[in-house]
TORKOLVEX-138977 format. One record per residue: x, y, z of N, C-alpha, C in turn; residue number from 0. Coordinates in Angstrom, 2 decimals. Layout:
residues N
+---------+---------+---------+---------+---------+---------+---------+---------+---------+-----+
:   neast :  nnorth :     nup :  caeast : canorth :    caup :   ceast :  cnorth :     cup :   k :
+---------+---------+---------+---------+---------+---------+---------+---------+---------+-----+
:       X :       Y :       Z :       X :       Y :       Z :       X :       Y :       Z : NUM :
...
+---------+---------+---------+---------+---------+---------+---------+---------+---------+-----+
END
This chain:
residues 195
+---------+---------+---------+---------+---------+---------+---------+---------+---------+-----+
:   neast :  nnorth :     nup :  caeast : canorth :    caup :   ceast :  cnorth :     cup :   k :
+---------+---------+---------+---------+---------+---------+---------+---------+---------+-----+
:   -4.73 :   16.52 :  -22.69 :   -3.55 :   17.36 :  -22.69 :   -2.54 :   16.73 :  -23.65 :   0 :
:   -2.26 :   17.55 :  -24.35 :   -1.09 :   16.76 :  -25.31 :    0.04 :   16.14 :  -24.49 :   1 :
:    1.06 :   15.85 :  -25.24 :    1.79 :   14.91 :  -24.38 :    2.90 :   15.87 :  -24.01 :   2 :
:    3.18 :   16.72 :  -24.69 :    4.63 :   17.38 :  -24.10 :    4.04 :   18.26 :  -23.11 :   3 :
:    2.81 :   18.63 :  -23.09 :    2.35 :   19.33 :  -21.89 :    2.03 :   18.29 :  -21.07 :   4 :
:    1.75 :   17.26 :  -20.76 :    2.01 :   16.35 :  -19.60 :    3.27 :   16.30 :  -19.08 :   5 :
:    4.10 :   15.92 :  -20.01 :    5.54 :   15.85 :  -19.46 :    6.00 :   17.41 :  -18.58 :   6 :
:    5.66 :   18.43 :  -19.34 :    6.18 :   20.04 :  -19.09 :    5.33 :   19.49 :  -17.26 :   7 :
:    3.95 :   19.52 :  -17.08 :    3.37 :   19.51 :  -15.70 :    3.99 :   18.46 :  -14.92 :   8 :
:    4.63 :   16.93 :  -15.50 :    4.83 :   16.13 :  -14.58 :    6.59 :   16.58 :  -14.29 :   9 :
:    7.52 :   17.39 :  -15.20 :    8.68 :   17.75 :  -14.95 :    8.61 :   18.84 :  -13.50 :  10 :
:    7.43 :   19.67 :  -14.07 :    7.49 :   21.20 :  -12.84 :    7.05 :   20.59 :  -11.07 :  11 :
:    6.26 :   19.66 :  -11.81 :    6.01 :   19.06 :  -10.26 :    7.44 :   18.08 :   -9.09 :  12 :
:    7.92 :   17.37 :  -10.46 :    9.21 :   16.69 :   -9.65 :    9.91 :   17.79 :   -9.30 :  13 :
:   10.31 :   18.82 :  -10.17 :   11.65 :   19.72 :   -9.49 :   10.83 :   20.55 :   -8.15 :  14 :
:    9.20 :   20.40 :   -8.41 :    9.13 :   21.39 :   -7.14 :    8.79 :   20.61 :   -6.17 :  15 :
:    9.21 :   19.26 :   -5.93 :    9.38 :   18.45 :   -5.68 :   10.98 :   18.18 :   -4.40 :  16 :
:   11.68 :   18.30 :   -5.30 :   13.15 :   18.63 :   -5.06 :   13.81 :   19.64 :   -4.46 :  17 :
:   12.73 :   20.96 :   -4.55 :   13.26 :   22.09 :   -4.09 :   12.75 :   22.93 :   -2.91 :  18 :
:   11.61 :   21.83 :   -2.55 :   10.60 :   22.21 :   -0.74 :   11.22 :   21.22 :   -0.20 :  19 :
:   11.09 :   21.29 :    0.84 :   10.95 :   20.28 :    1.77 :    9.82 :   20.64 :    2.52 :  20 :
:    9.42 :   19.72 :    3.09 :    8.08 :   19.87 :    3.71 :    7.17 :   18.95 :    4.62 :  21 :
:    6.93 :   18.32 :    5.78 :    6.59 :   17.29 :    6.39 :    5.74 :   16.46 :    5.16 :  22 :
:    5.83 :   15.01 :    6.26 :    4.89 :   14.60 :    5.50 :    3.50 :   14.61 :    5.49 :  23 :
:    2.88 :   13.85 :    4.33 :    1.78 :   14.56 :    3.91 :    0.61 :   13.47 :    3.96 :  24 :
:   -0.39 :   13.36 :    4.71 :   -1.34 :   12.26 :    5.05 :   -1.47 :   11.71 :    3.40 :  25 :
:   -1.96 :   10.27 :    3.79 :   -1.89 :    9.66 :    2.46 :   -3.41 :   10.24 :    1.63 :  26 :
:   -3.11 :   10.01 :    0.94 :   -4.14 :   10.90 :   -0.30 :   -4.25 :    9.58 :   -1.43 :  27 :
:   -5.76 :    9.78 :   -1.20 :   -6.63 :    8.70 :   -1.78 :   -6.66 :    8.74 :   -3.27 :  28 :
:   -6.85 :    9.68 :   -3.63 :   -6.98 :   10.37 :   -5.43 :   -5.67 :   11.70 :   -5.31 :  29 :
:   -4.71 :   11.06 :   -6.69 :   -3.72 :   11.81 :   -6.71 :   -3.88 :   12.89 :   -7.22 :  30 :
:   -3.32 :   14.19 :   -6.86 :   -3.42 :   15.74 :   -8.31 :   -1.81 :   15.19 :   -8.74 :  31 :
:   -2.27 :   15.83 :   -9.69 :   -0.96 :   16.23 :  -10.92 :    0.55 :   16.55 :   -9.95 :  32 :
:    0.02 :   17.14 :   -9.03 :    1.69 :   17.42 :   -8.47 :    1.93 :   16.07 :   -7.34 :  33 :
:    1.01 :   15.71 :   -7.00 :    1.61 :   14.46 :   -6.38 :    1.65 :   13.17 :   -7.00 :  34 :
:    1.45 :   13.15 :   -8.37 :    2.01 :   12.21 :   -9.02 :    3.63 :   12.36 :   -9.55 :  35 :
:    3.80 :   13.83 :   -9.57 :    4.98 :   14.06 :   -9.69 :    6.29 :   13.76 :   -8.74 :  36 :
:    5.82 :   13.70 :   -7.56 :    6.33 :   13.29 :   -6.23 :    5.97 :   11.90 :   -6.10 :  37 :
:    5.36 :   11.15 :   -6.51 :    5.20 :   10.10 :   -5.88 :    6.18 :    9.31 :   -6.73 :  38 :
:    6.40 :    9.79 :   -8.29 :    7.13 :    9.69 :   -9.48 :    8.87 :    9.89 :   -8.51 :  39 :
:    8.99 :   10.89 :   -8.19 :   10.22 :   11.08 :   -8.27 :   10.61 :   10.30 :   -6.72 :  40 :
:    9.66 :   10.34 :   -5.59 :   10.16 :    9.98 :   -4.72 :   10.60 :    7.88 :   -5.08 :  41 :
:    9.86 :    7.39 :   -5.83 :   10.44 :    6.14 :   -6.55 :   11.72 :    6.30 :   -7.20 :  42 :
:   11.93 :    7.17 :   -7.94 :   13.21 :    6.72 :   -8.65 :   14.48 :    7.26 :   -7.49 :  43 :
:   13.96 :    8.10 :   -6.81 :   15.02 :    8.41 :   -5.52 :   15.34 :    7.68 :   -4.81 :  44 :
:   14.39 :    6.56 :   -4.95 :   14.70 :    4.90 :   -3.63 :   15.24 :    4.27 :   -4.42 :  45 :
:   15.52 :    4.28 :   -5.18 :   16.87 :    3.16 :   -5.70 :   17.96 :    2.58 :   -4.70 :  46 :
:   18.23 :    4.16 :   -4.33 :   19.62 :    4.23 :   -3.69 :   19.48 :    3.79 :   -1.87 :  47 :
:   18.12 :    3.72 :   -1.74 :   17.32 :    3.75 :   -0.70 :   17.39 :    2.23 :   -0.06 :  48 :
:   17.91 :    1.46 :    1.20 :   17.53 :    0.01 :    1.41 :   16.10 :    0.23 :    2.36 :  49 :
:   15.55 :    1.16 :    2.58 :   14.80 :    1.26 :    3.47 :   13.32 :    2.25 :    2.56 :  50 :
:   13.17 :    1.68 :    1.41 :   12.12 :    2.14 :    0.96 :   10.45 :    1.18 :    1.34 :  51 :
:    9.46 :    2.15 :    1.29 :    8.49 :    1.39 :    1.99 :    8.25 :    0.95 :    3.15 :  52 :
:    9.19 :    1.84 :    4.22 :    8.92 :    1.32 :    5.39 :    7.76 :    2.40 :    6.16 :  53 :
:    7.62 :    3.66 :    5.52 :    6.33 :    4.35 :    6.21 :    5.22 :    4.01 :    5.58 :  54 :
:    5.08 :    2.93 :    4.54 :    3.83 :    2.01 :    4.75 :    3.74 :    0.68 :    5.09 :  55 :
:    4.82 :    0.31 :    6.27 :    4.45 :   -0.94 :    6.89 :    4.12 :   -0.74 :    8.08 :  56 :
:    3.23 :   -1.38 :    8.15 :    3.01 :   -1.74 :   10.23 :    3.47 :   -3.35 :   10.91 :  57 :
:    3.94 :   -2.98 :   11.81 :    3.85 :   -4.53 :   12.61 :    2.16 :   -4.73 :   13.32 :  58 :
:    2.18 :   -6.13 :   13.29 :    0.92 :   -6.82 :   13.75 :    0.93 :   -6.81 :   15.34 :  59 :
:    0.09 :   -7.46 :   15.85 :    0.01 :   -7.71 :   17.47 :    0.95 :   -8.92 :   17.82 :  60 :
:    1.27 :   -9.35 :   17.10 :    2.45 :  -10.72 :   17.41 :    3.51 :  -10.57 :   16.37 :  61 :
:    4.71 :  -11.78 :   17.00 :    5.86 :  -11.34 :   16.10 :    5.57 :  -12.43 :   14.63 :  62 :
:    5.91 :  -11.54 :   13.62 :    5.77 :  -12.31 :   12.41 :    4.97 :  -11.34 :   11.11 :  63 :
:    3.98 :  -10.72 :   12.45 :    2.86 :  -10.24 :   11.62 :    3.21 :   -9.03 :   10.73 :  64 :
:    2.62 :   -8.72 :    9.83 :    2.72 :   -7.31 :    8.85 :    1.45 :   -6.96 :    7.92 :  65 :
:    1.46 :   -5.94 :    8.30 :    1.08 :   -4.97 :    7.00 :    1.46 :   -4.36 :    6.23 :  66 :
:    1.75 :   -4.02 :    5.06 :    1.89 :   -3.26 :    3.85 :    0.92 :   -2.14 :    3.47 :  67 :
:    0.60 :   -1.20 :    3.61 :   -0.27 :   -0.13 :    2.95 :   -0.25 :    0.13 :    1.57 :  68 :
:   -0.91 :   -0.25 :    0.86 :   -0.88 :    0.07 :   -0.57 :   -1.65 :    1.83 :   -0.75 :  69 :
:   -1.36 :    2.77 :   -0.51 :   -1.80 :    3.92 :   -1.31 :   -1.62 :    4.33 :   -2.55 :  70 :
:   -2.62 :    4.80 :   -3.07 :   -1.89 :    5.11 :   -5.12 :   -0.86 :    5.73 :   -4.30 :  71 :
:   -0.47 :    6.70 :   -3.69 :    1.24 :    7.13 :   -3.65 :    2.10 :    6.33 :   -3.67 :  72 :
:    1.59 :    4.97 :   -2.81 :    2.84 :    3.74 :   -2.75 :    2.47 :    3.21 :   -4.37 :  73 :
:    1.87 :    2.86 :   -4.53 :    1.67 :    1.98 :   -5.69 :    2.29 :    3.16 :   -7.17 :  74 :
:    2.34 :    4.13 :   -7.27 :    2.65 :    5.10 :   -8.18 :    4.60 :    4.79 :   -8.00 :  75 :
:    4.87 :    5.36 :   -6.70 :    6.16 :    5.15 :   -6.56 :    6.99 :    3.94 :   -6.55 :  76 :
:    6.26 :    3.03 :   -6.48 :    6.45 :    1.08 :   -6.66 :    7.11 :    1.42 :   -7.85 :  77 :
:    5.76 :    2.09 :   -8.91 :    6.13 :    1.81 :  -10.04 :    7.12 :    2.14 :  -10.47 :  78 :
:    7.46 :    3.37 :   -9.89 :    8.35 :    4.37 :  -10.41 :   10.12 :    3.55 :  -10.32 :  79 :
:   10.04 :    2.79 :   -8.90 :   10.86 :    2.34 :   -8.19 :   11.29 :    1.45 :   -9.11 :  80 :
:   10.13 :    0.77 :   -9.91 :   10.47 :   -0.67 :  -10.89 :   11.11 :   -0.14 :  -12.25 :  81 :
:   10.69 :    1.41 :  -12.34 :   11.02 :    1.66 :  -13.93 :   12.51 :    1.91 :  -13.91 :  82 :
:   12.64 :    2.91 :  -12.68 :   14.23 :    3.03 :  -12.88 :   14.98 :    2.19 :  -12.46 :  83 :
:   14.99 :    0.79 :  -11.74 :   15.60 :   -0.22 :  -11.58 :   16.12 :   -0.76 :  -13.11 :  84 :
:   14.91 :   -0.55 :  -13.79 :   14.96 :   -1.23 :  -15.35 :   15.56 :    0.04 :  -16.13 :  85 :
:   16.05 :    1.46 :  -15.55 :   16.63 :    2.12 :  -16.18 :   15.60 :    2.67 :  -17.29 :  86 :
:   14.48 :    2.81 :  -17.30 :   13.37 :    3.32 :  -17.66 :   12.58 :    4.29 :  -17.46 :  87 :
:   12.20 :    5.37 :  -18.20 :   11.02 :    6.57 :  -18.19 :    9.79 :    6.42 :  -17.69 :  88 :
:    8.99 :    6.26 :  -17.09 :    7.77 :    6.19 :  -16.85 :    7.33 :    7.39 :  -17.80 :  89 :
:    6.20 :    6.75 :  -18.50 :    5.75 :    7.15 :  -20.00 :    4.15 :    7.54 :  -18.83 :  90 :
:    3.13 :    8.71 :  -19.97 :    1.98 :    9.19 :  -19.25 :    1.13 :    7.52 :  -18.72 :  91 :
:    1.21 :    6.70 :  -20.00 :    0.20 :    5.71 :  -19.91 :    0.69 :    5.13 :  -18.49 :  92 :
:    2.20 :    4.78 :  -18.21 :    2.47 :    3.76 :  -17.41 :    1.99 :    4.58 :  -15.79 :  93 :
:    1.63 :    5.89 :  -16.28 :    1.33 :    6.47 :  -14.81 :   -0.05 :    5.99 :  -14.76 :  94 :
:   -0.96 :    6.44 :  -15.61 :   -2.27 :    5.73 :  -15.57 :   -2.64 :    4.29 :  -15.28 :  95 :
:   -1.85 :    3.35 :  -15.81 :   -2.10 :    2.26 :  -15.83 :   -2.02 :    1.76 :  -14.13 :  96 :
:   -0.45 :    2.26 :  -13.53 :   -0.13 :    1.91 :  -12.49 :   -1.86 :    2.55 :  -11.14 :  97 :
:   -2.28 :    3.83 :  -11.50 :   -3.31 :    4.19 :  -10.60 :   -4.61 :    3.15 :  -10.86 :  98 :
:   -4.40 :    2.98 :  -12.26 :   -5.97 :    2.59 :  -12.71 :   -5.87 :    0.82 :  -11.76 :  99 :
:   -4.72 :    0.33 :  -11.70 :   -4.70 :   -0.91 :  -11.48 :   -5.28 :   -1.02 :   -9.75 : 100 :
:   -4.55 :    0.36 :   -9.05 :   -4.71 :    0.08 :   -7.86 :   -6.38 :    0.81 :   -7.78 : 101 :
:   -7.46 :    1.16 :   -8.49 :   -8.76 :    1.08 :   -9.13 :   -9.12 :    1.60 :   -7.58 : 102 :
:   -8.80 :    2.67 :   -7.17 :   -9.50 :    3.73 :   -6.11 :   -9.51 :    3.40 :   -5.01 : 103 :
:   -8.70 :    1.80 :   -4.94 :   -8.91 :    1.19 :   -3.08 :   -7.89 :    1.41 :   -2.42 : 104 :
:   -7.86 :    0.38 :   -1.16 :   -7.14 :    0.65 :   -0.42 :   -6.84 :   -0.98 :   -0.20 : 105 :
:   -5.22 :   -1.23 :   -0.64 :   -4.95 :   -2.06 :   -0.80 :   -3.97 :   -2.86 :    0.21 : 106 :
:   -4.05 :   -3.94 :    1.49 :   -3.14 :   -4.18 :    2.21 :   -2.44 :   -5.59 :    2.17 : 107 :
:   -1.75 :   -5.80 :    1.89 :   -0.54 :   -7.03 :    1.87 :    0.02 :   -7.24 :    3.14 : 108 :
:   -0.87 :   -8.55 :    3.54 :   -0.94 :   -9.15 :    5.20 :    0.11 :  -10.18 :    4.89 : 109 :
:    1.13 :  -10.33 :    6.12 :    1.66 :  -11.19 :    6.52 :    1.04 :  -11.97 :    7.73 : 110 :
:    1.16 :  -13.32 :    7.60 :    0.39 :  -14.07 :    8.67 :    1.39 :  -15.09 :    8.79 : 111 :
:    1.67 :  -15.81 :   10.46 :    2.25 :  -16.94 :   10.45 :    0.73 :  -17.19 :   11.04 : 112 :
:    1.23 :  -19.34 :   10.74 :    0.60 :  -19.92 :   11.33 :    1.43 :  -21.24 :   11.58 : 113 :
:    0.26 :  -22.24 :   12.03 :    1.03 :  -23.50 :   11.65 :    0.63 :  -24.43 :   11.41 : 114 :
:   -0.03 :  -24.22 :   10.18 :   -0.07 :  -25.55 :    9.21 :    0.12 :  -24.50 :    7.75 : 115 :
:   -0.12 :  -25.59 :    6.47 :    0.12 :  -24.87 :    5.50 :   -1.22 :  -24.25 :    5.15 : 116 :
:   -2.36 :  -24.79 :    4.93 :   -3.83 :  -23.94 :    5.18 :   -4.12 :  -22.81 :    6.44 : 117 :
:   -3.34 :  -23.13 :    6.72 :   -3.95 :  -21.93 :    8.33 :   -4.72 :  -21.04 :    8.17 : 118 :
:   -4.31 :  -19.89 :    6.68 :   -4.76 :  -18.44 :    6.31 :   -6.37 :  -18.81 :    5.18 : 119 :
:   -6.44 :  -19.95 :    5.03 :   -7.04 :  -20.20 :    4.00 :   -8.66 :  -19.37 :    4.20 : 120 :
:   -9.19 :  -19.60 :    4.96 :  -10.77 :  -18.98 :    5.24 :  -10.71 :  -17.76 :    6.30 : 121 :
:   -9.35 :  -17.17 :    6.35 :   -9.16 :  -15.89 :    7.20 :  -10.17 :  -14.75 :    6.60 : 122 :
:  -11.07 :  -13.77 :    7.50 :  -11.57 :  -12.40 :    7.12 :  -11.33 :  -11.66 :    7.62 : 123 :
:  -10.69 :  -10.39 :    6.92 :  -10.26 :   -9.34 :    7.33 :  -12.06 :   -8.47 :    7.40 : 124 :
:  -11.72 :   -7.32 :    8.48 :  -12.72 :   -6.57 :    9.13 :  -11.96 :   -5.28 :    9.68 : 125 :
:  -12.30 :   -4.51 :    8.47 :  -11.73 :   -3.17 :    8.89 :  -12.70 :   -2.07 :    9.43 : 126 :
:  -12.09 :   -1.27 :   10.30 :  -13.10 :   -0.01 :   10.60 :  -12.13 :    1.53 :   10.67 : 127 :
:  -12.69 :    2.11 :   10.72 :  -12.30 :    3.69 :   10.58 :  -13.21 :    4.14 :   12.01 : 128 :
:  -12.56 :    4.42 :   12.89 :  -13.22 :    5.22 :   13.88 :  -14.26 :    3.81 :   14.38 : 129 :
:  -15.39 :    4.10 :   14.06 :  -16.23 :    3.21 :   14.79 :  -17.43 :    2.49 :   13.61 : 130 :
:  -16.76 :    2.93 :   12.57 :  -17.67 :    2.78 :   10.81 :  -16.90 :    1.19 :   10.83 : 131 :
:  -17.44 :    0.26 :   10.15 :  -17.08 :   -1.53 :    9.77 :  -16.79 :   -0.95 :    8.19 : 132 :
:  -15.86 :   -1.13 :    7.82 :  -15.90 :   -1.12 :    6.09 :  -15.71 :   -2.64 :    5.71 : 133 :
:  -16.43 :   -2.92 :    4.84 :  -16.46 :   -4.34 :    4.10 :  -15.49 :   -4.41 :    3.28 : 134 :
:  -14.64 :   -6.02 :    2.99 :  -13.62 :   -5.64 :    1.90 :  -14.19 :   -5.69 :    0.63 : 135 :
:  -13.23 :   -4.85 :   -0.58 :  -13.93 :   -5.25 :   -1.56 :  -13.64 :   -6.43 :   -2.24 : 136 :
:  -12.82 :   -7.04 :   -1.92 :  -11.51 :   -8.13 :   -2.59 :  -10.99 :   -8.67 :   -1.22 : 137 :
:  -10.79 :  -10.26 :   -1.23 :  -10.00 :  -11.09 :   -0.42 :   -9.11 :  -11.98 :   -1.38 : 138 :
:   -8.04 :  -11.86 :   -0.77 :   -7.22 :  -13.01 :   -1.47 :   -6.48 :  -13.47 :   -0.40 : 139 :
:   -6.50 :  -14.90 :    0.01 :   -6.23 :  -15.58 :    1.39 :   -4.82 :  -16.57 :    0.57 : 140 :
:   -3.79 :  -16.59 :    1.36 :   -2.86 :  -17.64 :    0.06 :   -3.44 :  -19.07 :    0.94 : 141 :
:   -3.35 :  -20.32 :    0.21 :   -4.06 :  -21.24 :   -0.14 :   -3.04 :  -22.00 :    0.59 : 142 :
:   -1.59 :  -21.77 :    0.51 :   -0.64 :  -22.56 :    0.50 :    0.40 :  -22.04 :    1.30 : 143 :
:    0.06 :  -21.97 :    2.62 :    1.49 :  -20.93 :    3.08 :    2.96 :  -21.59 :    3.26 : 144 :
:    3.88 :  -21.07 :    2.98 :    4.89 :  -21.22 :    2.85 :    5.88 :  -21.58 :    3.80 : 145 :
:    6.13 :  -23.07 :    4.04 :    7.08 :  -23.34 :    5.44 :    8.14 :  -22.58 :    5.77 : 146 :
:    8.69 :  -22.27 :    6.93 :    9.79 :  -21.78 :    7.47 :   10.66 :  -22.59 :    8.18 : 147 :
:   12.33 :  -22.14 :    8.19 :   13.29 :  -23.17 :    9.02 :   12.72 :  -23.96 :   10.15 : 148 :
:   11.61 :  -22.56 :   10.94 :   11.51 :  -23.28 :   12.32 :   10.05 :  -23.87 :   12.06 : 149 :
:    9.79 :  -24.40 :   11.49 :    8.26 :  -25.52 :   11.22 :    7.18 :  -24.42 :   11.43 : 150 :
:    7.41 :  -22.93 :   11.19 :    6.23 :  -22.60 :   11.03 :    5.73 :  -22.43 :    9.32 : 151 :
:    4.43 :  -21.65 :    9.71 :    4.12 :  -21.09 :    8.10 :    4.21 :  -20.08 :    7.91 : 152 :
:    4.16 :  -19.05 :    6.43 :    3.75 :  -17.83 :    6.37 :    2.99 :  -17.54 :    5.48 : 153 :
:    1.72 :  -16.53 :    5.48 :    1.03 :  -16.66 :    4.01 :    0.53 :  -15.08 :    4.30 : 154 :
:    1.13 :  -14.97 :    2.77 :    0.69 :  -13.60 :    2.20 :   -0.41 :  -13.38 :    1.71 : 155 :
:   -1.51 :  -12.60 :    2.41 :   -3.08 :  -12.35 :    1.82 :   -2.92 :  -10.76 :    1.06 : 156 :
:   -4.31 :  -11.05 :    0.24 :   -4.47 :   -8.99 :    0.12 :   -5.93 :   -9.21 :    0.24 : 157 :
:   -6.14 :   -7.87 :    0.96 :   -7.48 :   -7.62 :    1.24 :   -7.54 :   -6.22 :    0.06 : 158 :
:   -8.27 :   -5.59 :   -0.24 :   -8.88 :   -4.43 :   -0.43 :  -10.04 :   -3.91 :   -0.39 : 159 :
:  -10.04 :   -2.66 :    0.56 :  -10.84 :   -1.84 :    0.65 :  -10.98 :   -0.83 :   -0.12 : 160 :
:  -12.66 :   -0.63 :   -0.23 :  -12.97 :    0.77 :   -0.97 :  -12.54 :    1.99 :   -0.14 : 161 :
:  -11.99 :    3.12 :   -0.81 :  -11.84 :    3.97 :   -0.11 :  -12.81 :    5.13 :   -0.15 : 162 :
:  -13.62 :    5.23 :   -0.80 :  -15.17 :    5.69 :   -0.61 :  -15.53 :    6.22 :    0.86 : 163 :
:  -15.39 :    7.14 :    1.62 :  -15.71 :    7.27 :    2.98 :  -14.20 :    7.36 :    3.91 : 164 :
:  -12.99 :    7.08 :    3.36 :  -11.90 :    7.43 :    4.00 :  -12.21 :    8.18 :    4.15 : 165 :
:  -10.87 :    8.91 :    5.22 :  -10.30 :   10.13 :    4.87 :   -8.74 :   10.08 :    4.97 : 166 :
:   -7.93 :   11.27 :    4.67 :   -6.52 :   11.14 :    4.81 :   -5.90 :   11.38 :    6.29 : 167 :
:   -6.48 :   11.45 :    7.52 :   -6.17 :   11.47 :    8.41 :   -6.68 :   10.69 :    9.03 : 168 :
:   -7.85 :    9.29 :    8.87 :   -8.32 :    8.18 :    9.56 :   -7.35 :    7.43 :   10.14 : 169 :
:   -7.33 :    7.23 :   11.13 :   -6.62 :    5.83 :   12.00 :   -7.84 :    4.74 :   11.89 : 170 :
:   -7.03 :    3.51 :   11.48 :   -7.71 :    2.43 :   10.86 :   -7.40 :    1.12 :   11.94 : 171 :
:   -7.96 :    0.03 :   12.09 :   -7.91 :   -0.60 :   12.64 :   -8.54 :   -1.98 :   11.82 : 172 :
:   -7.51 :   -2.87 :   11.50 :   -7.86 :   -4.09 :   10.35 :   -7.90 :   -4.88 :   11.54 : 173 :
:   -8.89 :   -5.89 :   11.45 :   -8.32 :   -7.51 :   12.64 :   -9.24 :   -8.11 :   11.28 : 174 :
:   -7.78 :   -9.62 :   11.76 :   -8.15 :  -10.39 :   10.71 :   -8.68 :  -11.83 :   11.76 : 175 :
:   -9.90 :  -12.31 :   11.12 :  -10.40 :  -13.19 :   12.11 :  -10.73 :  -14.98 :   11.36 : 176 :
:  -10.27 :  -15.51 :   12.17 :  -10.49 :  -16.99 :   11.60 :  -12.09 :  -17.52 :   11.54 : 177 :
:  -12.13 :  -18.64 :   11.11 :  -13.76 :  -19.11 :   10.80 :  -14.52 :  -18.97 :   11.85 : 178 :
:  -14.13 :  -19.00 :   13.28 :  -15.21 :  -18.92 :   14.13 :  -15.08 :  -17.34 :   14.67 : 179 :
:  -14.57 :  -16.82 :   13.63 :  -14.67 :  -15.08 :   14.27 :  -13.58 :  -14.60 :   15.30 : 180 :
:  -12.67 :  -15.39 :   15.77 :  -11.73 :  -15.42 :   16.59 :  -10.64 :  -14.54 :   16.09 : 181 :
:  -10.09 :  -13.34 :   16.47 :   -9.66 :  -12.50 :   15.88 :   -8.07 :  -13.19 :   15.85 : 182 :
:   -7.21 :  -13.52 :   14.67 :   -5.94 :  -13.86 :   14.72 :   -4.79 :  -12.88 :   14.45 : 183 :
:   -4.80 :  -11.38 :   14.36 :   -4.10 :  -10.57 :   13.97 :   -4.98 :   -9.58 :   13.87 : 184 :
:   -4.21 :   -8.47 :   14.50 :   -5.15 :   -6.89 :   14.49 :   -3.72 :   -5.96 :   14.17 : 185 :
:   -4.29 :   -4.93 :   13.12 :   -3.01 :   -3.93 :   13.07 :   -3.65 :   -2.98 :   12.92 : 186 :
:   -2.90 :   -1.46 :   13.64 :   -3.81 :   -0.34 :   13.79 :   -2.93 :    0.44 :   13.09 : 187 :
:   -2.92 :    1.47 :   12.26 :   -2.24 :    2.18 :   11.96 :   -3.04 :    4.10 :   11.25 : 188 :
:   -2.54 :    4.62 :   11.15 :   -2.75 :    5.62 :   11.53 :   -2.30 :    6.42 :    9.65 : 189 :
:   -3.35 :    6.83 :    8.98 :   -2.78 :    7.14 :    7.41 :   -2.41 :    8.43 :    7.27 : 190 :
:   -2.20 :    9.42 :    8.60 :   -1.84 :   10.65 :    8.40 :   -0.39 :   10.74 :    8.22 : 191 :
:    0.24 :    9.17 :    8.68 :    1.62 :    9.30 :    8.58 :    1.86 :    8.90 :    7.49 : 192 :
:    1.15 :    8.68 :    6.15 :    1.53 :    7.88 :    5.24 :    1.60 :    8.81 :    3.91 : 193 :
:    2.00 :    8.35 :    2.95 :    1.85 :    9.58 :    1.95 :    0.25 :    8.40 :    0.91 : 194 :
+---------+---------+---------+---------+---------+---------+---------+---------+---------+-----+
END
């Protein structure tokens, strides 16, 4: 598509965007054209926002814990969020680039306390959908968690899952389990509420 007809489809989608209202909309794995337009505009609308990203967090089973939901909608509107901070256009490529990066999964940014600074180091996450085990495709455990006032730790992991076999209305259930399988954090959350 040439480029001013990208822009013409990604303009008609933000204003129609602006001019429904409409519940929200289960998170959606592969974006169309009009919800990149929305996912576009709902970023540069959180500027003004202190409470952006909170319908893709969950709390854990203990206090400390978190999840982050990465959906291309979050990750599209991240971007969006970063361009107009920088007072910037999001150009066609930077829309591509931003989906291509988050590369079709399903991406979650775990908060973990513990207490030592290794604690998270050999943690596995074990997700399921209904009663299906999905394998991750990607672990990243932080190495080094980060002390706190009160002598604990905290360490930020990302897991990702393929989303191959989602769906946009799955309730998910991650537990993340230490070396002897001992489950140290479980978060359930539910992606119909998510965009």
């Amino acid at each position: 598509m040439k480029r001013v007809g990208w822009w013409c489809v990604l303009a008609l989608a933000a204003g129609a965007g602006l001019t429904m209202q409409r519940p929200l909309a289960a998170a959606s794995l592969a974006l169309s054209p009009g919800e990149r337009g929305e996912a576009i505009q709902a970023g540069r609308k959180s500027v003004i926002s202190d409470e952006f990203g909170g319908e893709w967090r969950v709390k854990g089973s203990a206090p400390g814990q978190s999840v982050t939901v990465v959906t291309p909608f979050h990750r599209l509107a991240l971007a969006a969020r970063n361009s107009a901070f920088r007072n910037e256009e999001m150009r066609p490529r930077d829309v591509d680039a931003a989906l291509k990066e988050q590369g079709g999964g399903l991406a979650l940014w775990v908060t973990l306390k513990g207490s030592g600074a290794e604690f998270a180091r050999l943690y596995v996450p074990a997700l399921t959908s209904g009663d299906r085990p999905i394998k991750a495709s990607f672990v990243q455990n932080e190495r080094t968690a980060r002390r706190e006032e009160d002598g604990s730790y905290t360490a930020q992991c990302l897991y990702v899952f393929p989303a191959e076999g989602l769906k946009a209305n799955d309730k998910i259930t991650l537990v993340v389990k230490d070396v002897e399988e001992k489950p140290v954090a479980t978060f359930t959350f539910d992606l119909s509420t998510m965009r």
